[in-house]
PAZAPA-4460 file (N, C-alpha, C; in steps of 0.05 Angstrom, whole numbers, plus 32768, in hexadecimal, padded with zeros to 4 digits):
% residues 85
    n_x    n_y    n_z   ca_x   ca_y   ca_z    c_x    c_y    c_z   seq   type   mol
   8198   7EC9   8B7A   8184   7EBB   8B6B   8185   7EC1   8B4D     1      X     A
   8187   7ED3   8B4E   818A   7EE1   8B26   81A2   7ED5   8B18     2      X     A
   81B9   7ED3   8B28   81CC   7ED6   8B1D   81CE   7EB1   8B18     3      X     A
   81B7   7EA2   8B2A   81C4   7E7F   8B1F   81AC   7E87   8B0F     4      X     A
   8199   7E90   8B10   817D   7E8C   8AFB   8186   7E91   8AE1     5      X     A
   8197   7EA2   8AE0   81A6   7EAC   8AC1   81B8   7E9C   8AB9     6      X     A
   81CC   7E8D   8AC9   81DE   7E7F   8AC2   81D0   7E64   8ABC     7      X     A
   81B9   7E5B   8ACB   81B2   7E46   8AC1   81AB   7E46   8AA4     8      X     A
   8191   7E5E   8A9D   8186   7E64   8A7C   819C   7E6A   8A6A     9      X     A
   81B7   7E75   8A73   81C8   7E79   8A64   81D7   7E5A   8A53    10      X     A
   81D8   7E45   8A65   81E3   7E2C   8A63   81D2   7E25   8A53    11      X     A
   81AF   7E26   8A54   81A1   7E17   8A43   81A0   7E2B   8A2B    12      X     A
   81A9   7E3D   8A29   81A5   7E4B   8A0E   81B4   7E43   8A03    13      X     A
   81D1   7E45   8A10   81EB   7E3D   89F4   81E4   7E1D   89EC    14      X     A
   81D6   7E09   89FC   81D2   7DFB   89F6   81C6   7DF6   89D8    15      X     A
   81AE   7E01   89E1   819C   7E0A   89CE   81AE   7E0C   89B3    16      X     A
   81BB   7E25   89B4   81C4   7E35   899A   81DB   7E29   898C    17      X     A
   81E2   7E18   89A1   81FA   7E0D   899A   81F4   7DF1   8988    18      X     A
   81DE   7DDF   8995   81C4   7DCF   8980   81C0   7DD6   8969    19      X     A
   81B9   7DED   8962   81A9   7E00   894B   81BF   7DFB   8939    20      X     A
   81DE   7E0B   8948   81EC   7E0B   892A   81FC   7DF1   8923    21      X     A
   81F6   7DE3   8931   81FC   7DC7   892C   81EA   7DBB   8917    22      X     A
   81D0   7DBE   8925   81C1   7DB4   890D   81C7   7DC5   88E1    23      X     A
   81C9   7DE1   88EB   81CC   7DE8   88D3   81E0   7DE2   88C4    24      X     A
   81FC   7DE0   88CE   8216   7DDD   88C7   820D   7DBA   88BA    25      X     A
   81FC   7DAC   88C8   81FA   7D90   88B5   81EC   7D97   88A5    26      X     A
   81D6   7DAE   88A1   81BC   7DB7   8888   81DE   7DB3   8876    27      X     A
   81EE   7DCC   8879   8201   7DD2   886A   8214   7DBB   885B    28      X     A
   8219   7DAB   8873   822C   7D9B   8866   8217   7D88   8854    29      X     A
   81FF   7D7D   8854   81EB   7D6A   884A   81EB   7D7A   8829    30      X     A
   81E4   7D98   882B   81ED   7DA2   8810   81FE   7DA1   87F8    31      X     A
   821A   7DA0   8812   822E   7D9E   87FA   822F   7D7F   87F3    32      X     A
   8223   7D6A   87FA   8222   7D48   87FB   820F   7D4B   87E5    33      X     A
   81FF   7D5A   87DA   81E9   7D58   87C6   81D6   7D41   87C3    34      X     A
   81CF   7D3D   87D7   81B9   7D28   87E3   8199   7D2D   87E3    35      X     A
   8189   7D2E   87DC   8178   7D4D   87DC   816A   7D3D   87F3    36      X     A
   8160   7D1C   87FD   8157   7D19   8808   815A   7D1F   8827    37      X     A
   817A   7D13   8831   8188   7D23   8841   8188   7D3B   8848    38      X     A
   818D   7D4D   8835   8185   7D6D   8835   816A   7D77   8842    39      X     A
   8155   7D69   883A   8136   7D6E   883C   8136   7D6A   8864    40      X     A
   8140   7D54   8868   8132   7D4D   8878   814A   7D59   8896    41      X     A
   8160   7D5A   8891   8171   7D6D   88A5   816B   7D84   88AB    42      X     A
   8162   7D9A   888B   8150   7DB1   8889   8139   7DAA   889B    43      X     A
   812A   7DA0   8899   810C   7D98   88B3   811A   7D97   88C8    44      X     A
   8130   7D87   88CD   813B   7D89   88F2   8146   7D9B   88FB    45      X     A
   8155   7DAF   88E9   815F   7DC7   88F6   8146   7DE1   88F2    46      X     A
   8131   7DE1   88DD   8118   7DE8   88E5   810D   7DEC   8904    47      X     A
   8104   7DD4   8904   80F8   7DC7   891F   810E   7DD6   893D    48      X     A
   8125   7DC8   8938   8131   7DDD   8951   8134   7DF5   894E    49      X     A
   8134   7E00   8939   812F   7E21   8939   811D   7E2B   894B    50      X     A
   8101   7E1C   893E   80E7   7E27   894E   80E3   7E21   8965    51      X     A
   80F4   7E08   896F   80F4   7E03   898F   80FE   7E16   899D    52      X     A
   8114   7E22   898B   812C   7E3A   899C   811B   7E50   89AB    53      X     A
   8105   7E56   898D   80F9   7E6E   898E   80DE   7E6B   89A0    54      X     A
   80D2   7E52   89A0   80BC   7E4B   89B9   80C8   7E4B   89D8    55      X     A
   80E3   7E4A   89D7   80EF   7E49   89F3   80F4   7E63   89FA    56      X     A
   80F5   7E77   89E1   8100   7E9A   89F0   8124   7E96   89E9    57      X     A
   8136   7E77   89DA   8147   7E82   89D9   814D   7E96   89C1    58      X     A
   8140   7E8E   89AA   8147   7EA2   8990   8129   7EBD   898E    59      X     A
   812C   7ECF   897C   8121   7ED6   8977   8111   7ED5   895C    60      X     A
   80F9   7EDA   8959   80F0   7EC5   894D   80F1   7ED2   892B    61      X     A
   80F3   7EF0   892B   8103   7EEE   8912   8121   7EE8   890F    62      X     A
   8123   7EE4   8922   8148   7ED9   8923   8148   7EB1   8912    63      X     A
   813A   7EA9   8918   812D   7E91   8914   811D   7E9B   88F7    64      X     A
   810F   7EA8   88E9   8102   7EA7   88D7   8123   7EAE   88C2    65      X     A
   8136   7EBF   88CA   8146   7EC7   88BB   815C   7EA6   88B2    66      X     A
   8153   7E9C   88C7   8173   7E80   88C8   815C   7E6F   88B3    67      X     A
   8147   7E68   88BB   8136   7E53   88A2   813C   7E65   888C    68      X     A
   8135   7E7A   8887   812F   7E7D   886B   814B   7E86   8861    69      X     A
   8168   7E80   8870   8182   7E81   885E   8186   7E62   8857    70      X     A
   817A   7E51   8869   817E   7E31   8869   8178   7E2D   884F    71      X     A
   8157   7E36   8850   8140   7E23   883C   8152   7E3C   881C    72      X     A
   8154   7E53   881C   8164   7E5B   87FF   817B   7E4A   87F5    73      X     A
   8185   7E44   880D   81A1   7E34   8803   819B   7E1E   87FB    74      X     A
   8187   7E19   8800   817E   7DFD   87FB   817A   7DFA   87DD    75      X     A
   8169   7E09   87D9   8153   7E15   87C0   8166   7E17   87AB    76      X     A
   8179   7E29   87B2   8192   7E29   87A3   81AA   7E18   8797    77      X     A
   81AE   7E09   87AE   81BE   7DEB   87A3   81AF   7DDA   8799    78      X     A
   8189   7DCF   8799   8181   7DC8   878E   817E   7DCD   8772    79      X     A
   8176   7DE9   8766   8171   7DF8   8752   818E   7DF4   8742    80      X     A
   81AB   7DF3   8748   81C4   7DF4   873F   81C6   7DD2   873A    81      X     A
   81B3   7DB8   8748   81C0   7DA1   8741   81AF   7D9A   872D    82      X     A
   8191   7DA2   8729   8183   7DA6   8709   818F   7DAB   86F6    83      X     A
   819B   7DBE   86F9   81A9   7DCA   86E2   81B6   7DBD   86DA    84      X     A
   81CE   7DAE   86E4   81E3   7DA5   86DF   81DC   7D88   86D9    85      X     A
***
């Protein structure tokens, strides 16, 4: 019984995580496209599944506070660099 109960949560986790860095890897690529609207609103969707991860028990939830707040700097950052320029 343990051993399918784990293999099943195991399947929905990589699921899970495997979602997550999908979503970020588009935060990333939406960055280098310098779109800010695009940017804004991919940032909210990989948000949002973060905190789903972390309401399900798959992430931990400073594990999840650490992934937004490298998102939202990078963000901050390529914004702040296309002012400038």
């Amino acid at each position: 019984m343990r051993k399918k109960r784990n293999l099943k949560r195991w399947y929905r986790n990589r699921v899970t995580k495997s979602s997550i860095k999908t979503a970020i890897g588009g935060v990333n690529e939406a960055i280098s496209g310098n779109d800010a609207d695009t940017v804004k609103a991919t940032l909210l969707k990989a948000i949002r599944q973060i905190d789903k991860a972390v309401s399900k028990g798959v992430l931990h939830k400073n594990t999840a506070a650490r992934k937004k707040s490298r998102l939202t700097r990078k963000l901050n950052l390529s914004l702040a660099k296309s002012d400038n320029q």
